[in-house]
N, CA, C and O atoms as a CHARMM CRD file, in Angstrom:
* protein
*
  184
    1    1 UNK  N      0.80600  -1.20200   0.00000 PROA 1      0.00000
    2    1 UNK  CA     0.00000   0.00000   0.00000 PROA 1      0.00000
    3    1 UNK  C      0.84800   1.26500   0.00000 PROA 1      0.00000
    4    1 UNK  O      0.25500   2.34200  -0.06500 PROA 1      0.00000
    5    2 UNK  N      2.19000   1.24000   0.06700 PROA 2      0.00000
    6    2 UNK  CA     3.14800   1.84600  -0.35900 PROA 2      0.00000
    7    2 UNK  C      2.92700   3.04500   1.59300 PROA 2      0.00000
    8    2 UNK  O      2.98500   4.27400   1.62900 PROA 2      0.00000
    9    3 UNK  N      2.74900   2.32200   2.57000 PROA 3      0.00000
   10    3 UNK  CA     3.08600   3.23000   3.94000 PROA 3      0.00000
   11    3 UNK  C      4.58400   3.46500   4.23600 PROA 3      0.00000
   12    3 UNK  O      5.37300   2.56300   3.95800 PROA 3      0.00000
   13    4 UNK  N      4.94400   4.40200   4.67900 PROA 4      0.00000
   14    4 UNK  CA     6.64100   4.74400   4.57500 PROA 4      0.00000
   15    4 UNK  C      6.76800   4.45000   6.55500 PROA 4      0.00000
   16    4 UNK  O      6.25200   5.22400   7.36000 PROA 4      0.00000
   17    5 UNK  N      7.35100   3.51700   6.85100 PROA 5      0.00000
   18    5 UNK  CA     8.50900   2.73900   8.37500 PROA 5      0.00000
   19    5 UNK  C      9.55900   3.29400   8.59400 PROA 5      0.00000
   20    5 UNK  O     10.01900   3.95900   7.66600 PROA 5      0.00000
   21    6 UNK  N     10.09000   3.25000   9.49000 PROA 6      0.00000
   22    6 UNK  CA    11.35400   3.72500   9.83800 PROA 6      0.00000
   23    6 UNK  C     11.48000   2.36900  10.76900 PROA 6      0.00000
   24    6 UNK  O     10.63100   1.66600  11.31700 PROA 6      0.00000
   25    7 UNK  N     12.85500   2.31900  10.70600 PROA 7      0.00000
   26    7 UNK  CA    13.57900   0.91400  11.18700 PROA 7      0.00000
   27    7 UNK  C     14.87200   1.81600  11.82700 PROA 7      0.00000
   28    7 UNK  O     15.38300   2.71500  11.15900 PROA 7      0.00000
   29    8 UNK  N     15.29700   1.51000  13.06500 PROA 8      0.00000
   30    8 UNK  CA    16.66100   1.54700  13.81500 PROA 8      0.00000
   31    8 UNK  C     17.40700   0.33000  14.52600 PROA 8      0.00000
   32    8 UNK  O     17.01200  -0.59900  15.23000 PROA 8      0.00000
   33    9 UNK  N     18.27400   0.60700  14.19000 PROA 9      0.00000
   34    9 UNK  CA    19.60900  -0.70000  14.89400 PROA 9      0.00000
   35    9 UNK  C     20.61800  -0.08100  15.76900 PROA 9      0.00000
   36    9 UNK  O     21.49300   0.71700  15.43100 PROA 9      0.00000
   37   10 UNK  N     20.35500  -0.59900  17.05000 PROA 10     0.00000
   38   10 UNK  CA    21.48600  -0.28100  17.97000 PROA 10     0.00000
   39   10 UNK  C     22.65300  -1.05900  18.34900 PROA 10     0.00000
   40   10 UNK  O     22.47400  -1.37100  19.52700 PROA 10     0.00000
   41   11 UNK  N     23.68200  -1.49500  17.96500 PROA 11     0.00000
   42   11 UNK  CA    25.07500  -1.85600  18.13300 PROA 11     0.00000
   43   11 UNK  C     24.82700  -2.09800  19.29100 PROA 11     0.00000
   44   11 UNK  O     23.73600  -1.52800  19.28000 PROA 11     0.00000
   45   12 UNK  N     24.99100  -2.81200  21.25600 PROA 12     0.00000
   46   12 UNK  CA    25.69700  -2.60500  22.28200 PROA 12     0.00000
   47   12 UNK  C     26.44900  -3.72800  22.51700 PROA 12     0.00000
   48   12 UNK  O     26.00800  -4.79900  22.93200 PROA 12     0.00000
   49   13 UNK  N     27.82700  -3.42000  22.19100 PROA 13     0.00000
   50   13 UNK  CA    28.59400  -4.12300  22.41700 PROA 13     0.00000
   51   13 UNK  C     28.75800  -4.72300  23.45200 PROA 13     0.00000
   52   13 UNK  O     28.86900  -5.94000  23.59700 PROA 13     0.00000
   53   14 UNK  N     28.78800  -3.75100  24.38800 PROA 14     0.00000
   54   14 UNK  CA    28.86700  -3.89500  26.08100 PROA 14     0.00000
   55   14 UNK  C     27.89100  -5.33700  26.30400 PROA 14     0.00000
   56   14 UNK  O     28.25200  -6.45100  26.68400 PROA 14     0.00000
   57   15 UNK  N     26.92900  -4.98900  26.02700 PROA 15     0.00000
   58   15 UNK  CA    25.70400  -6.64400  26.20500 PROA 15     0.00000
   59   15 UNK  C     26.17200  -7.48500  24.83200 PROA 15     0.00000
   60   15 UNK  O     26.24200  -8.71400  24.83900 PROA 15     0.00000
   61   16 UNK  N     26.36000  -6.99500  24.12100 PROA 16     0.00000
   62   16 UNK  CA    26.53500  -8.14700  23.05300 PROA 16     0.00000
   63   16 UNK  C     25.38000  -8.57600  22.19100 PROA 16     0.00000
   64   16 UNK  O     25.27600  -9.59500  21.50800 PROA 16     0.00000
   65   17 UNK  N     24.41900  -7.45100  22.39000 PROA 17     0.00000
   66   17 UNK  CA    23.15300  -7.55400  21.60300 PROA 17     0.00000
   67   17 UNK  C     22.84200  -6.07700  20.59500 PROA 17     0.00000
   68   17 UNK  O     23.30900  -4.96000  20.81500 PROA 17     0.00000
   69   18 UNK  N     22.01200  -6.43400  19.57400 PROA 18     0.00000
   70   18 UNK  CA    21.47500  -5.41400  18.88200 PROA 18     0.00000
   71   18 UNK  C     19.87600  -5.13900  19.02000 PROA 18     0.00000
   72   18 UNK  O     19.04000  -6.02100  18.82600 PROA 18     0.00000
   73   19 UNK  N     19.62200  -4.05900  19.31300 PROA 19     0.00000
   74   19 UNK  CA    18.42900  -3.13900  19.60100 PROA 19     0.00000
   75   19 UNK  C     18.30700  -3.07700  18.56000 PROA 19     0.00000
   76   19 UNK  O     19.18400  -2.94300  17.70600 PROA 19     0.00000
   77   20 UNK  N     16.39400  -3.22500  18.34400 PROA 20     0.00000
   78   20 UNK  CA    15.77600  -2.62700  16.98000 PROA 20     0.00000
   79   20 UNK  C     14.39000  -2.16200  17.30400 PROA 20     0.00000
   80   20 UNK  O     13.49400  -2.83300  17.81800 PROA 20     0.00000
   81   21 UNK  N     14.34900  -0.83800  16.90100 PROA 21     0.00000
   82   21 UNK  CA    13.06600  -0.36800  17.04000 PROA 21     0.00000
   83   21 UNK  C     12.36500  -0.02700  15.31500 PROA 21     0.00000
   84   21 UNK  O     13.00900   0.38700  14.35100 PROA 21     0.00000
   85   22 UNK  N     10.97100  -0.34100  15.35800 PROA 22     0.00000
   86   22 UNK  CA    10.47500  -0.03300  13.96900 PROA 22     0.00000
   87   22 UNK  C      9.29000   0.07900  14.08800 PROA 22     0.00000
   88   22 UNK  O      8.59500  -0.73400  14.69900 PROA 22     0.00000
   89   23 UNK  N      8.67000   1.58300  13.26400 PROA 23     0.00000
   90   23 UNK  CA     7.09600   1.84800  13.35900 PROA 23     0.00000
   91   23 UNK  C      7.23800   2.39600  11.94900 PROA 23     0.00000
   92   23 UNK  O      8.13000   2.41600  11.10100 PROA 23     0.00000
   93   24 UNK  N      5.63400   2.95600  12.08100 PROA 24     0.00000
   94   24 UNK  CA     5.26300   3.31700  10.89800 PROA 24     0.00000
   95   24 UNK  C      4.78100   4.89100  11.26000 PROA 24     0.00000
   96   24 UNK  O      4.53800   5.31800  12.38800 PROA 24     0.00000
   97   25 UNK  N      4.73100   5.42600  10.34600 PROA 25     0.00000
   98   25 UNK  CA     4.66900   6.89500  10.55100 PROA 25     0.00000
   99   25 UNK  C      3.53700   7.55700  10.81500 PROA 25     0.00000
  100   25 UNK  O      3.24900   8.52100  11.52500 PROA 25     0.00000
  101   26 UNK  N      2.91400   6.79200  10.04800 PROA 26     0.00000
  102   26 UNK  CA     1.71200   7.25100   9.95100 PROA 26     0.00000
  103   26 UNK  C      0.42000   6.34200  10.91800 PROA 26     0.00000
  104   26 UNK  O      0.89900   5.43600  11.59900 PROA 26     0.00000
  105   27 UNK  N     -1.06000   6.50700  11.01600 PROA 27     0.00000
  106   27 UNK  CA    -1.84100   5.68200  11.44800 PROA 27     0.00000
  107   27 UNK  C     -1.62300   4.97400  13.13600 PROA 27     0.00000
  108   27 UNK  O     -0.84700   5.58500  13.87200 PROA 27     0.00000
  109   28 UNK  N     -2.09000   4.12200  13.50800 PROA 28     0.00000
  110   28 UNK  CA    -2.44400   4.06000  15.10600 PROA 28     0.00000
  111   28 UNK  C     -2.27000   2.00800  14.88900 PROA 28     0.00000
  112   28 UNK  O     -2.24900   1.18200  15.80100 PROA 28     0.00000
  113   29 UNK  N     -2.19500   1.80100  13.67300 PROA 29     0.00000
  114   29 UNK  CA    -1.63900   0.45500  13.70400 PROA 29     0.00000
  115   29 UNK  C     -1.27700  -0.00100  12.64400 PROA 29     0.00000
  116   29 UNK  O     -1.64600   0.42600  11.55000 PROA 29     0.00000
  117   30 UNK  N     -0.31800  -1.15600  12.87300 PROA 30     0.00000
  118   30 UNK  CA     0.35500  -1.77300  10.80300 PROA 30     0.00000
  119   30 UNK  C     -0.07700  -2.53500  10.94000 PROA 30     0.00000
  120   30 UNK  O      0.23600  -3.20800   9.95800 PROA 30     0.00000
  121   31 UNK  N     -1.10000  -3.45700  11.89900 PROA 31     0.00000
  122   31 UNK  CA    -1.59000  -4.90100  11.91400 PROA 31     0.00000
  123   31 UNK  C     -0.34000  -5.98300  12.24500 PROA 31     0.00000
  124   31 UNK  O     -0.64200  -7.17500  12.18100 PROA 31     0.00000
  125   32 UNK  N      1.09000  -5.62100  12.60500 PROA 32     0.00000
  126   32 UNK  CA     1.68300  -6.70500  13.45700 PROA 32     0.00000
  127   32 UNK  C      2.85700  -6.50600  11.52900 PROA 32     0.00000
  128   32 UNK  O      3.77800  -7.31400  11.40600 PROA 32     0.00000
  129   33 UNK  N      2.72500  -5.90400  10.84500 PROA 33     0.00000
  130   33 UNK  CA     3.65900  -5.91400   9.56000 PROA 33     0.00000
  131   33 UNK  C      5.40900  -5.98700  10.35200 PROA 33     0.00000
  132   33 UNK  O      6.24000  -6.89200  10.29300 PROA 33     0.00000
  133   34 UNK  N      5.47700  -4.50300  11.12500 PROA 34     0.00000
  134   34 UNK  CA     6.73600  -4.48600  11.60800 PROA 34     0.00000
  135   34 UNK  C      7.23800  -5.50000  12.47000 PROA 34     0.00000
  136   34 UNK  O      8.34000  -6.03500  12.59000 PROA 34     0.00000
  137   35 UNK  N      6.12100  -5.62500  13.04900 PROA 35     0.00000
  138   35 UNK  CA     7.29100  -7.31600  14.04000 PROA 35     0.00000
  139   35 UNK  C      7.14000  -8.03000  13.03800 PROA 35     0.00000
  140   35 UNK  O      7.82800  -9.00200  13.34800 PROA 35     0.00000
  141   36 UNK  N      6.69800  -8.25900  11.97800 PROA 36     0.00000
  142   36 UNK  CA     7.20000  -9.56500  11.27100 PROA 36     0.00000
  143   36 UNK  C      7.66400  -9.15000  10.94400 PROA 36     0.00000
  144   36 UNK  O      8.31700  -9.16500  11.98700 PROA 36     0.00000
  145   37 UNK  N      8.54100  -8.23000   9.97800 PROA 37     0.00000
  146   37 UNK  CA     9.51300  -7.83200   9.47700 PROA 37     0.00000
  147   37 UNK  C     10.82800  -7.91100  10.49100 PROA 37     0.00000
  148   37 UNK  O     11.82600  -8.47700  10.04400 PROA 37     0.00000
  149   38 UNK  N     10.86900  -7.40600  11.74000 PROA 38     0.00000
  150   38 UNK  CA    12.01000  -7.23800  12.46200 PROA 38     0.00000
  151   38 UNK  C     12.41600  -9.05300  12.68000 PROA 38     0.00000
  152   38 UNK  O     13.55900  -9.47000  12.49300 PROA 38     0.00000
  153   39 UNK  N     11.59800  -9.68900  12.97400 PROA 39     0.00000
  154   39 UNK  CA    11.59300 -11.49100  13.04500 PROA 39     0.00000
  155   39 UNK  C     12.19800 -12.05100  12.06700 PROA 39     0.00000
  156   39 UNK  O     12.97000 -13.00000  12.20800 PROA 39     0.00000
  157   40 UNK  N     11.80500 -11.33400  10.60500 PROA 40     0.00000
  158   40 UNK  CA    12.46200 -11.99800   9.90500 PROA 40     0.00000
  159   40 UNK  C     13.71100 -11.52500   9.08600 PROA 40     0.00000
  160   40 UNK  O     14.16500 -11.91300   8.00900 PROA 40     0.00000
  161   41 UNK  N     14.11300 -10.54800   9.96900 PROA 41     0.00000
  162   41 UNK  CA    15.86200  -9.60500  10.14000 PROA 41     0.00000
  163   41 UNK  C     16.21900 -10.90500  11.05600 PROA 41     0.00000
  164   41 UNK  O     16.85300 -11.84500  10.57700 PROA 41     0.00000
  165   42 UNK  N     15.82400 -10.89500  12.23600 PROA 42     0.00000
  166   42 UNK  CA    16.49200 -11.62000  12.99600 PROA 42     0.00000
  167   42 UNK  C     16.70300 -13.13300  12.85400 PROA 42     0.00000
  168   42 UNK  O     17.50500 -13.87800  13.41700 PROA 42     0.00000
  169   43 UNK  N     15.73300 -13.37900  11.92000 PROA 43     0.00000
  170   43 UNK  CA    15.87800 -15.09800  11.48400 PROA 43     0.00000
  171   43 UNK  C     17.16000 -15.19600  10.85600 PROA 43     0.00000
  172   43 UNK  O     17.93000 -16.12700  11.09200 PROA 43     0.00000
  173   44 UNK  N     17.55300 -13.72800   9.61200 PROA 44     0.00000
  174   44 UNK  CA    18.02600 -14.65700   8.81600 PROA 44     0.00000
  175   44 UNK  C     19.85800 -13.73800   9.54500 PROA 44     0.00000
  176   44 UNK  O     20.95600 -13.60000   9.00500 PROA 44     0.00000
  177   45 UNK  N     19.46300 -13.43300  10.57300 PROA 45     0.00000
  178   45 UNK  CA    20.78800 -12.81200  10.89700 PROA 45     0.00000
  179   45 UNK  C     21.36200 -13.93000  11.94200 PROA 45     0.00000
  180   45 UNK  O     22.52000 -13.85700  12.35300 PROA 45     0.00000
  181   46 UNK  N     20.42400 -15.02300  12.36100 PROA 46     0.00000
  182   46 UNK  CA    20.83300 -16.09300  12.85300 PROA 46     0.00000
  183   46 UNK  C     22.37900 -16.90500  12.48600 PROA 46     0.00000
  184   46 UNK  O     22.66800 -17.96500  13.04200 PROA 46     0.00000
């Protein structure tokens, strides 16, 4: 439907993990789009 997301990645080394935050700009919900999207960053970064 062509809605424009913003996606961030946080590096912390210190923990040894990466932070990701992701919404959409617009509207009051994506219907669950961005966690599947971030899930399937993290699948294939497995």
């Amino acid at each position: 439907m062509g809605f424009v997301d913003d996606v961030e990645f946080y590096l912390d080394r210190n923990a040894n993990v990466i932070q990701v935050r992701s919404a959409s700009r617009l509207g009051q919900s994506d219907l669950g789009v961005n966690r599947q999207r971030v899930e399937t960053i993290r699948t294939k970064l497995k």
